[in-house]
N, CA, C and O atoms as a GROMACS GRO file, in nm:
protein
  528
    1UNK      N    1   1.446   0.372  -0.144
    1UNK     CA    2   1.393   0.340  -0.275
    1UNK      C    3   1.314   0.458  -0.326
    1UNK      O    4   1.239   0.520  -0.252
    2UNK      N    5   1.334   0.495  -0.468
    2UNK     CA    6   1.264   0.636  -0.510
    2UNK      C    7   1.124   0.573  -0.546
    2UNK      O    8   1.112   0.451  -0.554
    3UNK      N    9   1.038   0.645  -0.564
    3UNK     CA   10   0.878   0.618  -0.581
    3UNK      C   11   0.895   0.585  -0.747
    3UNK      O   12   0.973   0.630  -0.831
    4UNK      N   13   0.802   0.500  -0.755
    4UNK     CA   14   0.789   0.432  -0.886
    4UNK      C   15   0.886   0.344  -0.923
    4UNK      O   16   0.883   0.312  -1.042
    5UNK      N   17   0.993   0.283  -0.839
    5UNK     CA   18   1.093   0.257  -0.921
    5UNK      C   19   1.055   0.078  -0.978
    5UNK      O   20   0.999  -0.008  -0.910
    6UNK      N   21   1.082   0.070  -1.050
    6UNK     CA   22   1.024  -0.080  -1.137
    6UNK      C   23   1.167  -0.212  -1.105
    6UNK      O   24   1.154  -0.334  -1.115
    7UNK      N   25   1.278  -0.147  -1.071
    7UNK     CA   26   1.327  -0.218  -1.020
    7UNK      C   27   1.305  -0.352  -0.902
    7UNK      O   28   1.196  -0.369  -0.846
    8UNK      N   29   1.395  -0.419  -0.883
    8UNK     CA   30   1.377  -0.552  -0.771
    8UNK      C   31   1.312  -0.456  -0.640
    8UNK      O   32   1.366  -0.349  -0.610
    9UNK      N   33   1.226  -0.493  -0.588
    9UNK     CA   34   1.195  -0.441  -0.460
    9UNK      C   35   1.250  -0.481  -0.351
    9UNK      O   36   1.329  -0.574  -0.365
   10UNK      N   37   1.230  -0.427  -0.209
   10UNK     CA   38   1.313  -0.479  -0.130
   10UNK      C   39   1.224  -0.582  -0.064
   10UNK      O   40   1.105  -0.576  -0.093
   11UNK      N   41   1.277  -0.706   0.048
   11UNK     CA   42   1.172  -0.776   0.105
   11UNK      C   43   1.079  -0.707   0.187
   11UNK      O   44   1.114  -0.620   0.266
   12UNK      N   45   0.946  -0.750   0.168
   12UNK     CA   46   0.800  -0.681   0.242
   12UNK      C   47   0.818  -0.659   0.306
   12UNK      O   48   0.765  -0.548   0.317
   13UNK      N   49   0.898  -0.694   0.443
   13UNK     CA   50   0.899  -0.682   0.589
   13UNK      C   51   0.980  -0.528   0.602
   13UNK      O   52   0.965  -0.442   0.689
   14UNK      N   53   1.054  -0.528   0.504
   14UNK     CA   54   1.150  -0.360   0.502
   14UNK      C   55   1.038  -0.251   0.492
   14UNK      O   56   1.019  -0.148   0.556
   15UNK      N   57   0.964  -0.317   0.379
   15UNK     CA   58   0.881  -0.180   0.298
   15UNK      C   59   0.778  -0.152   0.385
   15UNK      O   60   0.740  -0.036   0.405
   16UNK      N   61   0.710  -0.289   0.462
   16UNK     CA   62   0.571  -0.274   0.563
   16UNK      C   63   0.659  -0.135   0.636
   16UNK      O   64   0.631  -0.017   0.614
   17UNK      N   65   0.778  -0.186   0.731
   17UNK     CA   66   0.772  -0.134   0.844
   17UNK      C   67   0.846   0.047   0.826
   17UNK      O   68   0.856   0.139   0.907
   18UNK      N   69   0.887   0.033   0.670
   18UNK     CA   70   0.896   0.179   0.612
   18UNK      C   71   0.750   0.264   0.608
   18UNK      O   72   0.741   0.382   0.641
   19UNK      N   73   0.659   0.195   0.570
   19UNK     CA   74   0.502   0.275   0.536
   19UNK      C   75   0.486   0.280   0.696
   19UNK      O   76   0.451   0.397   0.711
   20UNK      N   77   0.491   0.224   0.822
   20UNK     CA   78   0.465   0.199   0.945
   20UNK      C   79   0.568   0.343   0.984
   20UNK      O   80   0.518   0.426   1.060
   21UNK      N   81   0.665   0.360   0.946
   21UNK     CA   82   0.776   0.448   1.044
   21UNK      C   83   0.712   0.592   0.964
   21UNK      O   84   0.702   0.671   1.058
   22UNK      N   85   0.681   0.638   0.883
   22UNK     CA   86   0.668   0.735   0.758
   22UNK      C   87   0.547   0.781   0.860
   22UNK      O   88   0.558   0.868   0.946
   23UNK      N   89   0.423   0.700   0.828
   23UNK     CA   90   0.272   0.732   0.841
   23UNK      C   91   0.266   0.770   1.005
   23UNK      O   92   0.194   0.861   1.046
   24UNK      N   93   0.341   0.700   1.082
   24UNK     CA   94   0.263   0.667   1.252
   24UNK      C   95   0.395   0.698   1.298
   24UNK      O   96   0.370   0.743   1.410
   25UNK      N   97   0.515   0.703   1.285
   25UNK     CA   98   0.633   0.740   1.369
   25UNK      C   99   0.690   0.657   1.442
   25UNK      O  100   0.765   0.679   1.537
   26UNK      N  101   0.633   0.496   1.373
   26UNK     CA  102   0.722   0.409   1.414
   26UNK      C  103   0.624   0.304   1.494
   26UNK      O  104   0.518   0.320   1.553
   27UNK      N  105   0.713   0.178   1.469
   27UNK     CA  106   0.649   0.070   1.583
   27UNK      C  107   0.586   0.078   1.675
   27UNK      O  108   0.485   0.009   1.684
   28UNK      N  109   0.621   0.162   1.772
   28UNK     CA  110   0.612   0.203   1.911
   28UNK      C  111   0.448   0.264   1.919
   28UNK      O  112   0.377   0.268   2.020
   29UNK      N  113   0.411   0.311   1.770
   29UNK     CA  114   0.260   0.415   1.788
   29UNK      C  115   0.171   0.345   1.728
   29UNK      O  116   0.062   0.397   1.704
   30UNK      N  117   0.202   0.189   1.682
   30UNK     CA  118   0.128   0.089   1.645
   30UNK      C  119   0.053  -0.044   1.762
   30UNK      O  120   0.115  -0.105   1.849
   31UNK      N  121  -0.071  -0.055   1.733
   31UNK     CA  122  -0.065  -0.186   1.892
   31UNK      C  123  -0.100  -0.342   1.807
   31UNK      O  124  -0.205  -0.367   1.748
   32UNK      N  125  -0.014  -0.408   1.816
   32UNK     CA  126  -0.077  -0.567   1.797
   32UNK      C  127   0.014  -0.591   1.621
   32UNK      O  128  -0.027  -0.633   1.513
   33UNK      N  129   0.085  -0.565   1.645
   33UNK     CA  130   0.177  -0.513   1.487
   33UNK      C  131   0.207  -0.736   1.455
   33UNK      O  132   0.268  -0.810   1.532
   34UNK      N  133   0.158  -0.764   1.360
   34UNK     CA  134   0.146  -0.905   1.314
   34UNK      C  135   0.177  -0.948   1.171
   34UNK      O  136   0.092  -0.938   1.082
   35UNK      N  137   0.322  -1.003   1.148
   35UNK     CA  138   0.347  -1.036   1.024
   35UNK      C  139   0.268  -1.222   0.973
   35UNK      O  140   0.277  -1.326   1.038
   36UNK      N  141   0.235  -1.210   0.910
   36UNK     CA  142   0.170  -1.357   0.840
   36UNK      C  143   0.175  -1.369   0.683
   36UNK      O  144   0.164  -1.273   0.606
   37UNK      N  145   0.194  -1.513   0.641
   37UNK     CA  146   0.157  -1.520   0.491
   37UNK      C  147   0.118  -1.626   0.480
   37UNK      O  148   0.126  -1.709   0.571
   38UNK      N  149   0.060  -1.652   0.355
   38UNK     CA  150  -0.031  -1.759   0.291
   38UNK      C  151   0.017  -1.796   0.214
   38UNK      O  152   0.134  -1.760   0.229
   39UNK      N  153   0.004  -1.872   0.094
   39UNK     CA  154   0.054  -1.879  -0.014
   39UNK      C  155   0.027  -1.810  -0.151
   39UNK      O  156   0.055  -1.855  -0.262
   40UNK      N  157  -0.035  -1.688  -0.122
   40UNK     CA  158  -0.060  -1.613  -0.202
   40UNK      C  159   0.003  -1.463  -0.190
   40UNK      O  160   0.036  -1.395  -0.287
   41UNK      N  161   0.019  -1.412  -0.013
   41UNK     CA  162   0.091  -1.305  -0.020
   41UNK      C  163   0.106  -1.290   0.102
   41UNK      O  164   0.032  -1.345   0.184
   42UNK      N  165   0.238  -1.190   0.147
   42UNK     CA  166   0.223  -1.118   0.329
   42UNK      C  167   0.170  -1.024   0.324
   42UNK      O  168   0.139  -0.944   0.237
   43UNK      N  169   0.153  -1.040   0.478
   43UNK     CA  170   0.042  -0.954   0.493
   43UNK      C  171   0.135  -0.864   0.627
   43UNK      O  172   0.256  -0.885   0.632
   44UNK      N  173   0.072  -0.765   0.732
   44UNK     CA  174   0.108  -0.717   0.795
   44UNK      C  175   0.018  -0.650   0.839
   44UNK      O  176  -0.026  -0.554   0.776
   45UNK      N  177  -0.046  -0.700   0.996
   45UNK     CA  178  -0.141  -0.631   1.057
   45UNK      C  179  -0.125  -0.559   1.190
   45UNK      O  180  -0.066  -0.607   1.286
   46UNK      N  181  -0.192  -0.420   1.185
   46UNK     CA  182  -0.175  -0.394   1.311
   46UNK      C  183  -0.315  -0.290   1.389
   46UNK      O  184  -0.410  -0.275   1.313
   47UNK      N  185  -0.325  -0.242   1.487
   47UNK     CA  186  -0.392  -0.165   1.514
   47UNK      C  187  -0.370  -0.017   1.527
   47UNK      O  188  -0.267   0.016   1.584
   48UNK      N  189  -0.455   0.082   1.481
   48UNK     CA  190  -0.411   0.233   1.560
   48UNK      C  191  -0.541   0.312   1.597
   48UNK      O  192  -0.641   0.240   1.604
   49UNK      N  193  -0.564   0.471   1.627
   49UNK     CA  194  -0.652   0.482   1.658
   49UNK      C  195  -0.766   0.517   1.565
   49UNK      O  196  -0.771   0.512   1.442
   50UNK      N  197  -0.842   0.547   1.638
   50UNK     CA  198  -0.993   0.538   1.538
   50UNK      C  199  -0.999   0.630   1.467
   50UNK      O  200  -1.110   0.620   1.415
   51UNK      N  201  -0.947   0.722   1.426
   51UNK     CA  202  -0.964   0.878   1.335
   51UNK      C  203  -0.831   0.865   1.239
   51UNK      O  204  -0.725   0.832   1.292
   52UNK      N  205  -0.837   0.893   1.089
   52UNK     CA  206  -0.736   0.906   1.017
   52UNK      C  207  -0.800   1.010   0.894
   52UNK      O  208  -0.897   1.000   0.818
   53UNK      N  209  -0.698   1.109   0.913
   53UNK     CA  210  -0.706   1.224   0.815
   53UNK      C  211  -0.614   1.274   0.729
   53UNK      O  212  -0.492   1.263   0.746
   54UNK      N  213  -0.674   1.337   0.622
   54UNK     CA  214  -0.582   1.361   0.497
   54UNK      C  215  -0.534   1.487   0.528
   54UNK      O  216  -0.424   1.485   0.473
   55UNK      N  217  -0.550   1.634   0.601
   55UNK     CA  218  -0.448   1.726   0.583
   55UNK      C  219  -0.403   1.725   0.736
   55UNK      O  220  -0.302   1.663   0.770
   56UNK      N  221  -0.478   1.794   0.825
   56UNK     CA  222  -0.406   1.810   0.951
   56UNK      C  223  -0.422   1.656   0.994
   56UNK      O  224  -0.507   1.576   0.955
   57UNK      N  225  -0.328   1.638   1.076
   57UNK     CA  226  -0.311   1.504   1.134
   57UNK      C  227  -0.352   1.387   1.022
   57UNK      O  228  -0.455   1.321   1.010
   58UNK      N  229  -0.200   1.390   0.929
   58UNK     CA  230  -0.252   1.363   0.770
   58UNK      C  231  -0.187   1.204   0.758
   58UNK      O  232  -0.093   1.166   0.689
   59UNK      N  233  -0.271   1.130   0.848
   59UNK     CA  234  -0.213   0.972   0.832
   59UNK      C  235  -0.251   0.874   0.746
   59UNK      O  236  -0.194   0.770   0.716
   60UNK      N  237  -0.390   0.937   0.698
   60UNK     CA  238  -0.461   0.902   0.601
   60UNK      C  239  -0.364   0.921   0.434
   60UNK      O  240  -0.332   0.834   0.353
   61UNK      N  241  -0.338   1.087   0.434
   61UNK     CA  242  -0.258   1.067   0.314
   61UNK      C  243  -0.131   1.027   0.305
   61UNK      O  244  -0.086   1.002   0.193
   62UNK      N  245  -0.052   1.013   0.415
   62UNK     CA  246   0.078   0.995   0.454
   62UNK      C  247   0.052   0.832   0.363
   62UNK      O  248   0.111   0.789   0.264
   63UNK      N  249  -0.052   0.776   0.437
   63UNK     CA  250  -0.064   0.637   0.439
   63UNK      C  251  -0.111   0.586   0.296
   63UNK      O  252  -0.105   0.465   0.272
   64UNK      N  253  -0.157   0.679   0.197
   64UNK     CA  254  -0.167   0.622   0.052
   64UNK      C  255   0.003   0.682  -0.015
   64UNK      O  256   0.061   0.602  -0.088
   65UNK      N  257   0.054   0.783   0.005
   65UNK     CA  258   0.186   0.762  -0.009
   65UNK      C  259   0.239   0.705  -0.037
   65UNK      O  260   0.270   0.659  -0.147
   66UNK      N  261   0.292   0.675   0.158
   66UNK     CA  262   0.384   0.654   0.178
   66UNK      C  263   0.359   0.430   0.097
   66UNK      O  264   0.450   0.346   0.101
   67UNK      N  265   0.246   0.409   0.050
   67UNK     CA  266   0.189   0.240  -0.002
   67UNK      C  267   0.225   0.263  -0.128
   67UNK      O  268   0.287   0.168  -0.176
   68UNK      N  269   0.205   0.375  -0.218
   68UNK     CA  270   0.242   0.358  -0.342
   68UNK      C  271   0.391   0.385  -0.364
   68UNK      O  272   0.459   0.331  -0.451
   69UNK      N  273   0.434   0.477  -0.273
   69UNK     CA  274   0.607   0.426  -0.311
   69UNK      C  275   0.662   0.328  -0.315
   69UNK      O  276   0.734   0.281  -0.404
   70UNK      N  277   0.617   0.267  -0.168
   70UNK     CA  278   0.671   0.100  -0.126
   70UNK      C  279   0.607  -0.001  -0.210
   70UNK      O  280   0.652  -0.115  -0.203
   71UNK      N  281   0.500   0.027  -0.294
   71UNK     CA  282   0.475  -0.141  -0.343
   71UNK      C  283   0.422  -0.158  -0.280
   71UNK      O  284   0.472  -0.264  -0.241
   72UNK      N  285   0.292  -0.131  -0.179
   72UNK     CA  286   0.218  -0.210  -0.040
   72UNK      C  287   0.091  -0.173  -0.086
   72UNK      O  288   0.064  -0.060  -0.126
   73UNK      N  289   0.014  -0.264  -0.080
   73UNK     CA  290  -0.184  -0.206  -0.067
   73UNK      C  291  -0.208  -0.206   0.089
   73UNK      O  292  -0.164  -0.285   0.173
   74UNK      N  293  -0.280  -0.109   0.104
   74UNK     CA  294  -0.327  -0.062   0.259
   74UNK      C  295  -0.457  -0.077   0.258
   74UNK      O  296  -0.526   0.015   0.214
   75UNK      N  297  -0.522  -0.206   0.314
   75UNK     CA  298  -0.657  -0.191   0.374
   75UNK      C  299  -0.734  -0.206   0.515
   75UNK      O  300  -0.734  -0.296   0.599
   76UNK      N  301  -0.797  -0.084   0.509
   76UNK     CA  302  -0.859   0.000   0.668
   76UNK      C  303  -0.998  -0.100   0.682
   76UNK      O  304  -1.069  -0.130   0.586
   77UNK      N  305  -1.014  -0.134   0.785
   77UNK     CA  306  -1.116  -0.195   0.915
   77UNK      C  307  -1.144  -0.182   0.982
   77UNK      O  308  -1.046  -0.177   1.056
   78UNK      N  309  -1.250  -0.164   1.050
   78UNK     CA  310  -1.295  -0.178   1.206
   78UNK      C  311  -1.199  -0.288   1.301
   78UNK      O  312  -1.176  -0.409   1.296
   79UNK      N  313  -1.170  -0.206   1.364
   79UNK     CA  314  -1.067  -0.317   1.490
   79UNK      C  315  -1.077  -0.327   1.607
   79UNK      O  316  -0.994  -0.373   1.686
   80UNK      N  317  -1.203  -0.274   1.634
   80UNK     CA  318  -1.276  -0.308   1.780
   80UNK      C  319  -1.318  -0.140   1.841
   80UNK      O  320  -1.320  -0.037   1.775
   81UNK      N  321  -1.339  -0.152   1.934
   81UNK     CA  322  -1.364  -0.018   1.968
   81UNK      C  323  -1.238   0.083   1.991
   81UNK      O  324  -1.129   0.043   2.034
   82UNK      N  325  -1.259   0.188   1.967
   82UNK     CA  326  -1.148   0.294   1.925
   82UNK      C  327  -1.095   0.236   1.822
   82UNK      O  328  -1.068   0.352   1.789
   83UNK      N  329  -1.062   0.186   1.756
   83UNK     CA  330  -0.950   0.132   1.693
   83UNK      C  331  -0.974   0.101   1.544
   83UNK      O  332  -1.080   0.050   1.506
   84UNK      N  333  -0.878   0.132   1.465
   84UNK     CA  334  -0.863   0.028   1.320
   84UNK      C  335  -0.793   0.000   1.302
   84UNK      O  336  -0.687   0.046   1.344
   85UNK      N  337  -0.807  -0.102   1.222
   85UNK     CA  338  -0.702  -0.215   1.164
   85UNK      C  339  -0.651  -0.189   1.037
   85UNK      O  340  -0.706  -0.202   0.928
   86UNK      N  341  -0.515  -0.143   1.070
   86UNK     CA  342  -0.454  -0.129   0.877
   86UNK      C  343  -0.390  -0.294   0.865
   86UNK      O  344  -0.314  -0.355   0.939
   87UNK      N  345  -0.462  -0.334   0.731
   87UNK     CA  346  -0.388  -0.421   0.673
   87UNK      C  347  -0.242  -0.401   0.567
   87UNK      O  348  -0.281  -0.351   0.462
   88UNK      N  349  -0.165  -0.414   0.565
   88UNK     CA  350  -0.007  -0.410   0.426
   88UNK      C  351  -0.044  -0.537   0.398
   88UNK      O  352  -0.082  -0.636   0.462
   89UNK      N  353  -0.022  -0.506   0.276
   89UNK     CA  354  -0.023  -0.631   0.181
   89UNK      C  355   0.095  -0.631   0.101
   89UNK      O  356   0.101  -0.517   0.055
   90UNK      N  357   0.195  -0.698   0.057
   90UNK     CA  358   0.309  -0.762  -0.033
   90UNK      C  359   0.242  -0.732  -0.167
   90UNK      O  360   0.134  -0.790  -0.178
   91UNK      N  361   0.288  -0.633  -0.304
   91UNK     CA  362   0.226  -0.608  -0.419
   91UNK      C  363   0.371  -0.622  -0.508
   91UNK      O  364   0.460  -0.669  -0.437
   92UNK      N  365   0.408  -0.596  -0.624
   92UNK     CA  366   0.464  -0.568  -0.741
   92UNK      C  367   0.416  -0.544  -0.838
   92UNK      O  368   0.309  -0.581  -0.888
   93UNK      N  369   0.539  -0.441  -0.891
   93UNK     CA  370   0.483  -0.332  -0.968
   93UNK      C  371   0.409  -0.360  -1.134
   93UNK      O  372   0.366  -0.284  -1.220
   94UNK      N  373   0.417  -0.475  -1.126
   94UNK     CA  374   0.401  -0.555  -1.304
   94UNK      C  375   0.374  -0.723  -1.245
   94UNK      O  376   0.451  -0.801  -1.190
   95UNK      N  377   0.246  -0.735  -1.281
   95UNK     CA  378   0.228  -0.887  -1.249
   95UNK      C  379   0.107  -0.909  -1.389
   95UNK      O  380   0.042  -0.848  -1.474
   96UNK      N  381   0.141  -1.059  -1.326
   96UNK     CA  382   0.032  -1.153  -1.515
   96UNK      C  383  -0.129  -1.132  -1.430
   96UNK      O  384  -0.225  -1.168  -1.498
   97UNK      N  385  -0.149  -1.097  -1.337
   97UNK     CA  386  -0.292  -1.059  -1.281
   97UNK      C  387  -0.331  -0.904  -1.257
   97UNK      O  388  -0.448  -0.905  -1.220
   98UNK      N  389  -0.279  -0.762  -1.263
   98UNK     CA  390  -0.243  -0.684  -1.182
   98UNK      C  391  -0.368  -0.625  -1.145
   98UNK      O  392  -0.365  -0.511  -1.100
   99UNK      N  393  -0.500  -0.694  -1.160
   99UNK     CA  394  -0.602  -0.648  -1.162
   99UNK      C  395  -0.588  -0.698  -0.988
   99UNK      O  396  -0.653  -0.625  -0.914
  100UNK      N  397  -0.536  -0.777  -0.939
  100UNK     CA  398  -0.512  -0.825  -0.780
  100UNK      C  399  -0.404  -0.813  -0.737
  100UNK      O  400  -0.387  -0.819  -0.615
  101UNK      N  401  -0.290  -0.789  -0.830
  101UNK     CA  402  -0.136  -0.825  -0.739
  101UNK      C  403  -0.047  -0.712  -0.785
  101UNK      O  404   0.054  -0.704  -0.716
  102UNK      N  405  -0.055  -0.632  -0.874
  102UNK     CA  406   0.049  -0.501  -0.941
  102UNK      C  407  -0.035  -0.404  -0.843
  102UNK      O  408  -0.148  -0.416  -0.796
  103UNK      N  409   0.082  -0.287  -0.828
  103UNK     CA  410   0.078  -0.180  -0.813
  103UNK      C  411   0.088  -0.116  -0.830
  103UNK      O  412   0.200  -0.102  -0.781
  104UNK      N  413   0.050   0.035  -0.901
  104UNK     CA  414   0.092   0.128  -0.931
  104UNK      C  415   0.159   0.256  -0.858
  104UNK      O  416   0.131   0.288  -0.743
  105UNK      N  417   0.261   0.330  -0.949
  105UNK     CA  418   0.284   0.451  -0.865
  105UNK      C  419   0.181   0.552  -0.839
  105UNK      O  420   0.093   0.566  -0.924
  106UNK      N  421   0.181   0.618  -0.741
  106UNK     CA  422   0.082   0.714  -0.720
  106UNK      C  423   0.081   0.817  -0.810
  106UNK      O  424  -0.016   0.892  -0.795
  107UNK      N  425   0.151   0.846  -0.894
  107UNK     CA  426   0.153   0.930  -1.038
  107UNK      C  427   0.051   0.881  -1.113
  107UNK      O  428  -0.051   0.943  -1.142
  108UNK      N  429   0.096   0.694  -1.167
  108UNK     CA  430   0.048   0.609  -1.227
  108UNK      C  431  -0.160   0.613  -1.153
  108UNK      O  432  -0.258   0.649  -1.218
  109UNK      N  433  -0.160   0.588  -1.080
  109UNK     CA  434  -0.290   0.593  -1.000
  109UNK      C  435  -0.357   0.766  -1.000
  109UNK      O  436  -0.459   0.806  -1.056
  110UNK      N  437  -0.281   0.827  -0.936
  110UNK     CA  438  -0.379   0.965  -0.969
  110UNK      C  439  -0.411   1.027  -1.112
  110UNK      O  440  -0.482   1.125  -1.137
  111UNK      N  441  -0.358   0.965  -1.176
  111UNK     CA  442  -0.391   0.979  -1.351
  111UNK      C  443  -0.496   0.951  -1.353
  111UNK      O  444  -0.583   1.038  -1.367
  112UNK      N  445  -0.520   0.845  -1.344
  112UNK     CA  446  -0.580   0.729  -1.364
  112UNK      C  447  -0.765   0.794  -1.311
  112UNK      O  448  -0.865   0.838  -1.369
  113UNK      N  449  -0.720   0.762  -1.157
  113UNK     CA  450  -0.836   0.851  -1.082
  113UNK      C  451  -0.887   1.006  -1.112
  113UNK      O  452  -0.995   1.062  -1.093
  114UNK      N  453  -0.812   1.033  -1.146
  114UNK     CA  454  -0.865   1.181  -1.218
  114UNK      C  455  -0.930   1.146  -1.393
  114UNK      O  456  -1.046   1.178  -1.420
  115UNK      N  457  -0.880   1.108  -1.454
  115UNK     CA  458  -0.922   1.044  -1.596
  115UNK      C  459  -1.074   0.998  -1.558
  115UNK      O  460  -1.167   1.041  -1.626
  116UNK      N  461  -1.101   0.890  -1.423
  116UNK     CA  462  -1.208   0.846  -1.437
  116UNK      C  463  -1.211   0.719  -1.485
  116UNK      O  464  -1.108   0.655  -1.508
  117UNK      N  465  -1.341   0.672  -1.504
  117UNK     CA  466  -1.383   0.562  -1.585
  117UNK      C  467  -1.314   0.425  -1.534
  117UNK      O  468  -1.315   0.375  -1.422
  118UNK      N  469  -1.246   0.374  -1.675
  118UNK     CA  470  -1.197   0.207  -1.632
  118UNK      C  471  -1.094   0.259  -1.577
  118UNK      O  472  -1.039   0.367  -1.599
  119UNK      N  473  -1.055   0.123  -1.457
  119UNK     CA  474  -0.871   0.067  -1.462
  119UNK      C  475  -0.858   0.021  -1.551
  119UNK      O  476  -0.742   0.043  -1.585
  120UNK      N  477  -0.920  -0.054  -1.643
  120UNK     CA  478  -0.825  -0.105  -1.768
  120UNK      C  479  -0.724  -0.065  -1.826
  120UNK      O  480  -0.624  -0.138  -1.826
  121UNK      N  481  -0.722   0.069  -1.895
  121UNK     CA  482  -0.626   0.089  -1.947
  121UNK      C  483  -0.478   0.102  -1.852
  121UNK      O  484  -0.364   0.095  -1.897
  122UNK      N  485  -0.519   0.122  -1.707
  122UNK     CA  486  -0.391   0.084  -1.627
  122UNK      C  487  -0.354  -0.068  -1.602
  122UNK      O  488  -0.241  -0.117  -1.601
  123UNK      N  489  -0.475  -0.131  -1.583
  123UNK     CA  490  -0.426  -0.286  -1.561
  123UNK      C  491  -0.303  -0.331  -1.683
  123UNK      O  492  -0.186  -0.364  -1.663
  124UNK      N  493  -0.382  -0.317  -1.818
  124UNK     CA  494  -0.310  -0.316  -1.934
  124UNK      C  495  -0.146  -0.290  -1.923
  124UNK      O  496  -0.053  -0.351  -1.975
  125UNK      N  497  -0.149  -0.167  -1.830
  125UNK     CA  498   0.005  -0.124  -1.844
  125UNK      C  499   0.111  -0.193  -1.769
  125UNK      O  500   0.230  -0.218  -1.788
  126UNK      N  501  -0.014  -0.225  -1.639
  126UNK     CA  502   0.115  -0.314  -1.516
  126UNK      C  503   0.123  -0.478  -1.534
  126UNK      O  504   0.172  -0.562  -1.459
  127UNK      N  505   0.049  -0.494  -1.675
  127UNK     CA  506   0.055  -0.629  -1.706
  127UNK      C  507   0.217  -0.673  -1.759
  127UNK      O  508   0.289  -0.607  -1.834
  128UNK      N  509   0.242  -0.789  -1.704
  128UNK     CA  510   0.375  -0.828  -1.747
  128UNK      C  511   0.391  -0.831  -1.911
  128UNK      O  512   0.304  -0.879  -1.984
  129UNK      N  513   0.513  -0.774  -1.959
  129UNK     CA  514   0.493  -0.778  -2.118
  129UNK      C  515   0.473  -0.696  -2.157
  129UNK      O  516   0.497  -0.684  -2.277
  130UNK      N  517   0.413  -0.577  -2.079
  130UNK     CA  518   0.302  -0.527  -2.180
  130UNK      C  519   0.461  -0.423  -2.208
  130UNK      O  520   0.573  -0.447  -2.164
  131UNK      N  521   0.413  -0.298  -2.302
  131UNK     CA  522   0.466  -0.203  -2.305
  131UNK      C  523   0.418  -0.049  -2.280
  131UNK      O  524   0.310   0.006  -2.305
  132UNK      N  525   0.534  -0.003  -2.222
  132UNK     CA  526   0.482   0.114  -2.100
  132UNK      C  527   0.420   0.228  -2.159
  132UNK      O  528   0.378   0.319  -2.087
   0.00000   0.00000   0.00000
């Protein structure tokens, strides 16, 4: 799937374990790897180790990436000693809430973050309806 694409996404469980193979090199370098959902969204939890960085040993940026290509929000935790917990979360790219459930491309987002100020004018955009 190319980054940004607004098209049908694929099911979560593809895209989790795409951001998982990209960032960490696969299943195998993950511990306690746990798919669940609610009735609001899946989720996908797992453990790795305690240090994550943006250039050398760059899992940190790999890992905002490799989430905004796929459609995934990634949130980091304490997961016991040594360890954190990345959460994947199930997103799309245009929802009637997107202030909780859209995602943007990382184009769409580093605009944004460099501009400053509100998300609004991005929420605005990934709102269903709206025009781009």
């Amino acid at each position: 799937m190319s980054a940004g694409s607004d098209t049908e996404l694929e099911p979560f469980e593809v895209r989790a374990r795409r951001v998982i193979d990209g960032v960490f090199g696969g299943e195998h370098h993950v511990a306690s790897m746990k798919f669940s959902e609610n009735a609001w969204e899946r989720r996908c939890s797992f453990l790795v180790g305690d240090r994550l960085a943006t250039y050398d040993y760059s899992e940190l940026t790999k890992l905002v990436v490799y989430c905004h290509d796929q459609c995934v929000r990634a949130e980091i935790q304490n997961g016991g000693p040594a360890r954190l917990k990345v959460t994947l979360t199930s997103r799309a790219r245009k929802s009637k809430h997107p202030d909780s459930c859209a995602h943007p491309t990382l184009d769409q987002h580093v605009e944004q973050v460099r501009r400053g100020g509100s998300y609004q004018p991005l929420f605005d955009q990934l709102r269903e309806g709206s025009k781009p």
